[in-house]
C-alpha positions in Angstrom: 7.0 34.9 9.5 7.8 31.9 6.7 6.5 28.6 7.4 9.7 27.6 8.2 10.1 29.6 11.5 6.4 28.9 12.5 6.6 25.4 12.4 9.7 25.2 14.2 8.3 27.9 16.7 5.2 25.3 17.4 7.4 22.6 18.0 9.1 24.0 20.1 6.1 24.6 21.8 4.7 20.8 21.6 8.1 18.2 21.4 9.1 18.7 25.7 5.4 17.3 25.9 5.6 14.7 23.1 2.4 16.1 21.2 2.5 15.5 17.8 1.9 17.9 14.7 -0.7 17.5 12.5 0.2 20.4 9.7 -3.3 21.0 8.6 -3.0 21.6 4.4 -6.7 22.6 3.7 -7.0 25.7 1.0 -3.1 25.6 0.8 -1.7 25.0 -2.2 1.1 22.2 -2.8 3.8 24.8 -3.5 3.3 26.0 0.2 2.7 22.4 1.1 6.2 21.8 -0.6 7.8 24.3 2.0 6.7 22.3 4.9 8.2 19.5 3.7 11.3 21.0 3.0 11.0 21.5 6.7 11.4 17.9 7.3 7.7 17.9 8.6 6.0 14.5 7.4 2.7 14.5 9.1 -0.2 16.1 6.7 -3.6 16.5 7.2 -6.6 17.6 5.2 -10.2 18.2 6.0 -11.8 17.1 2.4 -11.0 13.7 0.1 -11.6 15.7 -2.9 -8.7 18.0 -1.8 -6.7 15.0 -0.3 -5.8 13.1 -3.5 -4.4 15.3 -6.0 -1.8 16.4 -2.9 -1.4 13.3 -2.4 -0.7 12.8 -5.9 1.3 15.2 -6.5 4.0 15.0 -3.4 6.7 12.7 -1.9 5.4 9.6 -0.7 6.5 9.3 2.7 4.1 12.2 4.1 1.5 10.6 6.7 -1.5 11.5 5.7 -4.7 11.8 8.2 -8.0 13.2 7.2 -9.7 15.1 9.7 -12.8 16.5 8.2 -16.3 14.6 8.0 -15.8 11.5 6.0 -18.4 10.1 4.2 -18.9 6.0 3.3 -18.4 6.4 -0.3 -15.7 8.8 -0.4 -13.4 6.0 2.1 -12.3 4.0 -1.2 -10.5 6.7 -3.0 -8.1 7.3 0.1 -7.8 3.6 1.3 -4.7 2.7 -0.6 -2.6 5.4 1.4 -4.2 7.2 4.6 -2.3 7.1 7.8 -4.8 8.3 10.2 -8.4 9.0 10.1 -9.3 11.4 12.6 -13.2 11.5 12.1 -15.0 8.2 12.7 -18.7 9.2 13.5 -20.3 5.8 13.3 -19.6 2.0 13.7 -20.9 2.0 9.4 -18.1 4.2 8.5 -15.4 2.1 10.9 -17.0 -0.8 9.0 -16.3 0.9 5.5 -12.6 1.7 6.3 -12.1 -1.6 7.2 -13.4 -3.2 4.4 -11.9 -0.9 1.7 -8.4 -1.0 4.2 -8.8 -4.9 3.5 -9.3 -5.0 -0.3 -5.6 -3.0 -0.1 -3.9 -5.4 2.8 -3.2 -3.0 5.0 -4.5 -1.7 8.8 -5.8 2.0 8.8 -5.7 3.6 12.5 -8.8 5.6 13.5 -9.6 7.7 16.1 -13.1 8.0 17.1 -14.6 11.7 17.0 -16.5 12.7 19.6 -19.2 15.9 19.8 -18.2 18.1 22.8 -19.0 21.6 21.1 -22.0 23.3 21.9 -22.6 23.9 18.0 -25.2 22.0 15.6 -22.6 21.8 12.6 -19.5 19.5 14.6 -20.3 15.5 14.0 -19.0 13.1 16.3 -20.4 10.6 18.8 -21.7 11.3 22.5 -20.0 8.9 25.6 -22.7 6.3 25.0 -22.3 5.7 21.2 -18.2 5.7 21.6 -18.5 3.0 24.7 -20.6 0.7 21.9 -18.5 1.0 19.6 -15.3 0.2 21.9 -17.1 -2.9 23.7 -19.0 -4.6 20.7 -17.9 -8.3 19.6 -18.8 -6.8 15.9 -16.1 -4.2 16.1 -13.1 -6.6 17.6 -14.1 -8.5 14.4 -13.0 -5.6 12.1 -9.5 -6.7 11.3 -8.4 -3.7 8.8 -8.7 -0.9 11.4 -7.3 0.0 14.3 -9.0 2.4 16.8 -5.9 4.0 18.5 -7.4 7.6 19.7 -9.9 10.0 20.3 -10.8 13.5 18.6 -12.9 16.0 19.5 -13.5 19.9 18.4 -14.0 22.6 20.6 -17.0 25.6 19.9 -15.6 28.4 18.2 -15.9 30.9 20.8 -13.7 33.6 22.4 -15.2 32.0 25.5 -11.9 30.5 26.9 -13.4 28.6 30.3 -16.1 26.9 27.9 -12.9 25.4 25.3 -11.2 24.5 28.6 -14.3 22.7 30.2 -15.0 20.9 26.7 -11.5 19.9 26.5 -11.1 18.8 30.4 -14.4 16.6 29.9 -13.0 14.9 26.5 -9.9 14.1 28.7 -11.9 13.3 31.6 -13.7 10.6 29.4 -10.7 9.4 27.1 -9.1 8.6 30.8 -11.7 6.6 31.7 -11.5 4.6 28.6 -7.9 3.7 28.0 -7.9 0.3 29.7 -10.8 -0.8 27.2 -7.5 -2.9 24.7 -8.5 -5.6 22.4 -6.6 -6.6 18.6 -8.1 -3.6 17.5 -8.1 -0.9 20.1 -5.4 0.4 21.9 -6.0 4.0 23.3 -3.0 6.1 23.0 -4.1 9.5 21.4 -5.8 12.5 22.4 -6.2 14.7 19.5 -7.4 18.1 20.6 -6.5 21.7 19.7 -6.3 23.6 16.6 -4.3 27.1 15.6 -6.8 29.2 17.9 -7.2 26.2 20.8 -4.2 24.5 20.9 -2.2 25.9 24.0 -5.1 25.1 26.2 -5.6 21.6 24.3 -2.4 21.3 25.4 -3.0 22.0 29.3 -5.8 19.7 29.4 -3.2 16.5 28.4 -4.1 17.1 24.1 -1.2 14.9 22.7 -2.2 15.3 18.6 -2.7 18.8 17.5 -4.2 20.1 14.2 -2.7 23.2 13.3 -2.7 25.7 9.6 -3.1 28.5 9.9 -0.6 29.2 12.9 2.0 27.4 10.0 1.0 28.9 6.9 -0.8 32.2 7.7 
């Protein structure tokens, strides 16, 4: 199958439920990443900053990029200028960072919060109690240069298909009971959940951002 009929297979899958694609790029290299845009496909994502530049770099400038991999502070200035979406804010000091590298550039950067729902040591992301500080603390509606517009959250990688569902049901489960928190700076409208191996169940359990590469590229 050529990346052309896969991405057009999956959204088939995910446009009659208004999910949007995040083409994960990671390990691929830009001639592939050329093909999906020849697609028409804009939305890009990449797990590492040191993988993120040069692709952007080298290709058209209307892809929306998001990271999605752990981000640390002092990588957040070389990807300032031109990120869409960052998927994997694991503190109120990196939300801080974005915003004040954001600023130095004029422009707002949306954020989703990541959130730890796999049973496995080597995910990041915040439990319930660290996300509800963030989302109700006078110091974050102060942060100007960010907008915190979603959640994201990784299933274990497990052949254990009740355990995904039951971590992805909770994640939805708590985002629902979150989405009337709105200030300048938040407004809760994405879910992002799901990955090649996940995504049909993300789906089920109301996932409306999915990350997907493999399923695209092979």
């Amino acid at each position: 199958m050529s990346i052309k009929s896969n991405i057009a297979r999956i959204k088939a899958e995910l446009d009659p439920q208004g999910c949007i694609l995040v083409a994960v790029t990671k390990m691929h290299p830009v001639s592939e990443l050329e093909q999906l845009y020849e697609t028409g496909h804009r939305i890009f994502g990449e797990n590492r900053v040191q993988e993120l530049v040069p692709k952007y770099e080298a290709l058209p400038k209307d892809i929306r990029w998001h990271l999605i991999g752990h981000l640390q502070s002092n990588k957040v200035k070389y990807i300032a200028h031109f990120i869409d979406t960052i998927h994997s804010i694991d503190s109120f000091k990196l939300l801080e960072e974005v915003n004040k590298q954001a600023q130095k550039h004029n422009r707002v950067i949306s954020c989703f919060l990541q959130m730890y729902i796999a049973k496995e040591e080597t995910k990041f992301g915040l439990d319930e109690a660290e996300a509800l500080e963030i989302l109700k603390s006078a110091s974050t509606e102060s942060l100007q240069n960010v907008k915190i517009c979603g959640l994201m959250g990784m299933a274990t990688n497990t052949d254990n298909v009740q355990q995904v569902r039951t971590e992805f049901k909770n994640l939805r489960t708590f985002f629902d009971s979150i989405k009337s928190i709105k200030t300048k700076n938040i407004e809760l409208t994405y879910l992002s959940m799901g990955m090649s191996s996940d995504y049909k169940i993300a789906l089920e359990e109301g996932s409306n951002v999915v990350r997907i590469g493999s399923a695209i590229f092979g």
